[in-house]
N, C-alpha and C positions, 0 to 999 in steps of 0.2 A: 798366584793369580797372573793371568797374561794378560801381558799390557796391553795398553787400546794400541791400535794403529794410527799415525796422526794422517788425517783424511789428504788424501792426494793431489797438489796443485793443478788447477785449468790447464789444462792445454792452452799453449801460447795463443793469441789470437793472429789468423794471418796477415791480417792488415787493422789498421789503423787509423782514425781522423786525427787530421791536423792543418784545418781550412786545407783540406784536399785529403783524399786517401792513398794513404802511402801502403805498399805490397812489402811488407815487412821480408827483412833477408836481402832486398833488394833496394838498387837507387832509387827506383820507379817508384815516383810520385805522379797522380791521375788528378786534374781538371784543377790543382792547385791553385790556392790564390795569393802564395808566398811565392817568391821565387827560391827553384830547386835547379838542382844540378839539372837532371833529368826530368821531365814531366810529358806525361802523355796528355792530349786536347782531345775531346771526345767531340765537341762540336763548337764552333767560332766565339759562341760568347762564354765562355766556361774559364779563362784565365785571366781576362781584362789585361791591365798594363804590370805585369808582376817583375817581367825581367828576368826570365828563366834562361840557363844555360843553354841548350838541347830541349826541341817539342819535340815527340814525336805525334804527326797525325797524317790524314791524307792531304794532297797536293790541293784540294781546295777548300780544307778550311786552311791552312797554310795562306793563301791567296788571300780570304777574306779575315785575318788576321793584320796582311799588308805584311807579313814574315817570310824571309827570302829562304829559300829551299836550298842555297847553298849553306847556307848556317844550321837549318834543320834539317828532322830525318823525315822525310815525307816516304812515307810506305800505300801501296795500294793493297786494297781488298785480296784477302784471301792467299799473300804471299807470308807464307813466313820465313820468318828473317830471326837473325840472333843477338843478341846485346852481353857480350862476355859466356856465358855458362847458359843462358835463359835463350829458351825459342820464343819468340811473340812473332803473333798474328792479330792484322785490323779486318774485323768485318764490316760490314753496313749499320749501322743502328736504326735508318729509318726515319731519324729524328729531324735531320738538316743533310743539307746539299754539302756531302764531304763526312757528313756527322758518322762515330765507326765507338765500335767495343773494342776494345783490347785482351787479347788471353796470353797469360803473363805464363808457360809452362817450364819450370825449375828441374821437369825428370820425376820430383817427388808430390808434386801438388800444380794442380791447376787453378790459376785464380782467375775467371773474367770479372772482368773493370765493364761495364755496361753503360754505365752513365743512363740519360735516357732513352727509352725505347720507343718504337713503333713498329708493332710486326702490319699492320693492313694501311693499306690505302697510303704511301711516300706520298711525298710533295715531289721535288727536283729531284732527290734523293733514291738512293736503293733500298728497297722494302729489308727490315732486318731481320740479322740473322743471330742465332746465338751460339754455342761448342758446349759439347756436355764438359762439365768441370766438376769439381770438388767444390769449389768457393765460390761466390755468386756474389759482386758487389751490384746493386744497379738502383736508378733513381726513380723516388714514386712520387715526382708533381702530385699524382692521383692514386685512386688506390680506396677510397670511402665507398659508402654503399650506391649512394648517388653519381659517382662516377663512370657511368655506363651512357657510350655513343651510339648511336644511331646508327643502323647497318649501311655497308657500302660507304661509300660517299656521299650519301644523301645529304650531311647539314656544308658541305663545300658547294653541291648545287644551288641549294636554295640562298644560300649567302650571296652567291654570284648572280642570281636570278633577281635577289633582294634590291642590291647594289645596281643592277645594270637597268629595272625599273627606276629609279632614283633617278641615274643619271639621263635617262629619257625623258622623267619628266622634269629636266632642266637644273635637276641637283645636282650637288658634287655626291657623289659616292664615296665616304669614306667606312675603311673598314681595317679596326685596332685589333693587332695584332699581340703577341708578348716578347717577340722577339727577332731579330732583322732577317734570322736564314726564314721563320714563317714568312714575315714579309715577301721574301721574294719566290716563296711555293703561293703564297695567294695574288702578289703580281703576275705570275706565269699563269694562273689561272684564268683572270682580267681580262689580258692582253687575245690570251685564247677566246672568249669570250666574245674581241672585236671595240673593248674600250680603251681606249688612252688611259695612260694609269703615271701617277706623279708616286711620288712616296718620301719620306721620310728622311732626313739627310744619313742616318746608318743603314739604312739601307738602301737608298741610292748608291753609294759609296761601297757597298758589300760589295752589291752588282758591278760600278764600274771596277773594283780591283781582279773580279771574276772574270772579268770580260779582257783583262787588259792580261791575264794570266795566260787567258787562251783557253779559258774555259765559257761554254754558252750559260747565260744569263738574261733573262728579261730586260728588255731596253727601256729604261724608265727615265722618265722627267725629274726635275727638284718638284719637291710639295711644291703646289698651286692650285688654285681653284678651278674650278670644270672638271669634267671626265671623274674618274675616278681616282679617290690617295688612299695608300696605305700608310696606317700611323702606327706607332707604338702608344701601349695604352697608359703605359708609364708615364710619355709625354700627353696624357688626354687633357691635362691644363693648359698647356700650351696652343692648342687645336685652335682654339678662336682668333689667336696671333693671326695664325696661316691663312687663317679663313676669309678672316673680315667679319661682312655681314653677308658674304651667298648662302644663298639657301643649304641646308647637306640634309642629311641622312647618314645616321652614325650607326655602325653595323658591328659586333666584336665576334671576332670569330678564333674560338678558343676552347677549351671544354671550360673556363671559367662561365663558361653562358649556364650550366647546370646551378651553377649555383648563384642564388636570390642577391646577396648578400653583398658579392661581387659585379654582378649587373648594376645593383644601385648606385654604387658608389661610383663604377665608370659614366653612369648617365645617359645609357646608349639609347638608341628606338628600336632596336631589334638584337636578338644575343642568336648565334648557332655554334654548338658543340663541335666546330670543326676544329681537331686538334691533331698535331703530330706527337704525340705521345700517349701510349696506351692504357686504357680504358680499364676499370676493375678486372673484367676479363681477360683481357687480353695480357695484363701484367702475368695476373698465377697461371696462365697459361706457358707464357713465356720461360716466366720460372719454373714451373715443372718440370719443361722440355729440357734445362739444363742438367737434370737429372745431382744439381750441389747439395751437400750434407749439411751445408753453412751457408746460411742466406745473410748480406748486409744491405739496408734499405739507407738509402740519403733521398731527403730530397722534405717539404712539410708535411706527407701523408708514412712518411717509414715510419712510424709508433703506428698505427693505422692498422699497414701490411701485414707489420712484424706482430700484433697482436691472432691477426687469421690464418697465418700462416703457422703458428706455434712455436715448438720449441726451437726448433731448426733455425729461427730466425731471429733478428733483433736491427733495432736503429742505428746504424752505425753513427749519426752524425744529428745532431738537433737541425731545425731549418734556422736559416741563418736571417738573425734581425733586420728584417729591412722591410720596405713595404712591397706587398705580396705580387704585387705587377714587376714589380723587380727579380723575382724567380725564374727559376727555367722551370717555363710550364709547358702548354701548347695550345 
């Protein structure tokens, strides 16, 4: 009688969670929240105060980190460059001003690191791009059925149209963001606009280290009343500190405006789906185009993705406990 066969171990997996996605074979840890020898930054607020040997990203999140370019590897768009054995290349992500994917190529496998995306409509930023690969990590903030924007730019117009009413009729214009690089693509908006715009002290501060780099950035006030602030929505309890008693108009411009759930609990008077991060569509889009055989989703909709997407796919990473304004959304 011939013996069974004993069934044949998984194929290695190429990467790995461990608060940050690490490119297994390799040093390159991605948006880490440990500190690592090496770690790639995909967009400014992705590694907080961790203490990393070596970033490598672009020269402005680099700036908006307050991280000097002599100690790190500040690579531009579309150059590739080598780290021992490994070719890596930074594209645009689309997501933030500076914000870039990484494609980590070994010779024998190509992994893009993705982080967040936006292929339509940047803020400051470069509309993104993606490299066909074998392995696809990238982040789905969104990703559910209800996750579908509005064409064009339309919910960014009417946000600023919302707001710049407001402050004509003698309100502050405020309008919450989720995170300081939106802040300063909805600043730049403002300002275009023709209103005065204050904003939030991480994001004042993004701007002046942007500016103070040598990069253009929106010229903003500290939070104060009049014209128009941007706030973070995480700080929406704080809001009436800043405020006083002036009148406002509280505007969230996000794709959290889709959902009910989240509008209530920020407490705003008006929500528009304006986000720097892609839309149900535009993700499996995205991901197509990479044409990977392995898809990894991070982010609180990758059990979501990975469920419509099928086999090819899975969650690499749970979302991580904390309260939901606290995420990288858009």
């Amino acid at each position: 009688m011939a013996r069974r066969r004993a069934p044949s171990a998984p194929a290695a997996e190429p990467v790995s969670w461990r608060d940050g996605v690490h490119v297994r074979g390799t040093a390159i840890w991605c948006d880490a929240r440990r500190a690592r020898d090496v770690c790639f930054v995909s967009a400014p607020d992705r590694v907080g105060r961790a203490g990393h040997g070596q970033l490598i990203a672009t020269a402005q999140t680099l700036a908006q980190l307050g991280a000097s370019t002599g100690a790190h590897l500040a690579a531009p768009y579309r150059r590739p460059f080598t780290l021992g054995t490994l070719r890596l290349e930074l594209m645009p992500s689309g997501h933030a001003l500076g914000g870039a994917a990484l494609l980590v190529d070994s010779g024998e496998q190509r992994v893009l690191v993705a982080g967040v995306m936006a292929t339509e409509h940047p803020g400051l930023g470069e509309r993104g791009e993606v490299r066909r690969c074998d392995v696809l990590v990238v982040a789905a903030p969104y990703g559910r059925e209800a996750h579908r924007w509005p064409p064009g730019d339309a919910a960014a117009v009417a946000a600023v149209d919302d707001c710049t009413h407001a402050v004509r009729a003698g309100r502050t214009g405020v309008i919450l963001v989720t995170s300081p690089h939106k802040g300063l693509d909805v600043a730049a908006r403002l300002i275009a606009a023709g209103l005065e715009v204050s904003a939030h002290r991480s994001i004042h501060h993004a701007a002046r280290r942007l500016i103070a780099a040598g990069f253009p950035a929106p010229a903003l006030r500290r939070a104060r009343p009049g014209g128009a602030l941007v706030w973070l929505a995480r700080e929406r309890p704080r809001l009436a500190a800043a405020l006083g008693d002036t009148p406002h108009r509280t505007i969230l411009a996000s794709g959290l405006a889709v959902e009910p759930d989240a509008v209530t609990a920020l407490g705003v008077d008006a929500a528009y789906p304006w986000s720097n991060a892609a839309d149900r569509e535009q993700l499996a889009a995205l991901i197509a185009s990479t044409g990977a055989s392995r898809v990894y989703l991070t982010g609180r909709c990758g059990d979501d993705v990975a469920a419509w997407l099928g086999d090819r796919a899975r969650a690499l990473a749970p979302p991580r406990q904390m309260d939901l304004f606290g995420e990288v959304l858009g």
